[in-house]
C-alpha positions as CSV (number, residue, x, y, z in Angstrom):
1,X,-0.8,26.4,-22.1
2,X,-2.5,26.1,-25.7
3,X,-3.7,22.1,-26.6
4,X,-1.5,20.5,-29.3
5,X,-2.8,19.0,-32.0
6,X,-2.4,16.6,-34.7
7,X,-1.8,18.1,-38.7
8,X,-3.6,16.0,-41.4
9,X,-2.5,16.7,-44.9
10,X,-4.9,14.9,-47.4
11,X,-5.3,15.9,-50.9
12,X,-7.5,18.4,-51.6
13,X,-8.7,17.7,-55.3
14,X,-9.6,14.0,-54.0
15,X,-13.4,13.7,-53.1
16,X,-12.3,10.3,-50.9
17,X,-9.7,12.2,-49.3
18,X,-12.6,15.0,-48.6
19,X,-15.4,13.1,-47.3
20,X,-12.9,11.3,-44.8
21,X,-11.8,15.0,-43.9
22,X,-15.4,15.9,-43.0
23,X,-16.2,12.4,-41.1
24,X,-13.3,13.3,-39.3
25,X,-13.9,17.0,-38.3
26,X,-17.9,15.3,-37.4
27,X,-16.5,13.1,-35.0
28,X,-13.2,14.9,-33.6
29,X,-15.0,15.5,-30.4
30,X,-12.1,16.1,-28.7
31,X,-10.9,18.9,-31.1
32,X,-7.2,17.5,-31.9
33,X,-6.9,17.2,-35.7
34,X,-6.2,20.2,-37.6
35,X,-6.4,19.5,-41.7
36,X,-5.1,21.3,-44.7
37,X,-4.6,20.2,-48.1
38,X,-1.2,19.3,-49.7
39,X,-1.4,21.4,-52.4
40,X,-2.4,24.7,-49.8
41,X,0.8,27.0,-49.1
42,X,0.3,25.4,-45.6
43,X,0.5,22.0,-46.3
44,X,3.4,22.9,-48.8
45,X,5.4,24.4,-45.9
46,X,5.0,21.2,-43.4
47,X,6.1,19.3,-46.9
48,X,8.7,21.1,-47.1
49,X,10.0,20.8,-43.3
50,X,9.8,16.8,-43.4
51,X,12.1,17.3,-46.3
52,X,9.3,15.7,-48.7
53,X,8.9,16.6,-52.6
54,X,6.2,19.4,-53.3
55,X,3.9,16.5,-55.4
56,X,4.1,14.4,-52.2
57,X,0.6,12.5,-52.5
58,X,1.1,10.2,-49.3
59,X,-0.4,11.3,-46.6
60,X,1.2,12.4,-43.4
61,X,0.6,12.8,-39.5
62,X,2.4,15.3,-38.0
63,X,2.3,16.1,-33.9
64,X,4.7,18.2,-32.1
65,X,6.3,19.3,-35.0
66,X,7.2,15.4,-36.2
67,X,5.9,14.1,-39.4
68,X,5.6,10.2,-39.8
69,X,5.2,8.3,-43.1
């Protein structure tokens, strides 16, 4: 059974929003965040199925295919 894990959208051109990516990834020992940027064709698409604008700059959780504001 493949491990589920949680979708982080940040903003990509934010340097905050990139060093917490990359504290995160450091100390993700158990390996369940996945990231990609809002403005990435990715991040677009998960924008997309919450029903959220394209210029969306909040950030969002998303497990099992749920997103939460």
């Amino acid at each position: 059974m493949e491990k589920e894990h949680a979708v982080v959208l940040f903003d990509g051109v934010c340097n905050f929003c990139n060093s917490r990516v990359n504290f995160m990834i450091r100390n993700d020992k158990k390996d369940h965040f996945r990231f990609t940027p809002l403005q990435s064709e990715a991040g677009q698409k998960i924008l997309k199925q919450a029903g959220l604008p394209a210029d969306h700059d909040a950030r969002l959780r998303s497990e099992e295919h749920t997103s939460e504001l």
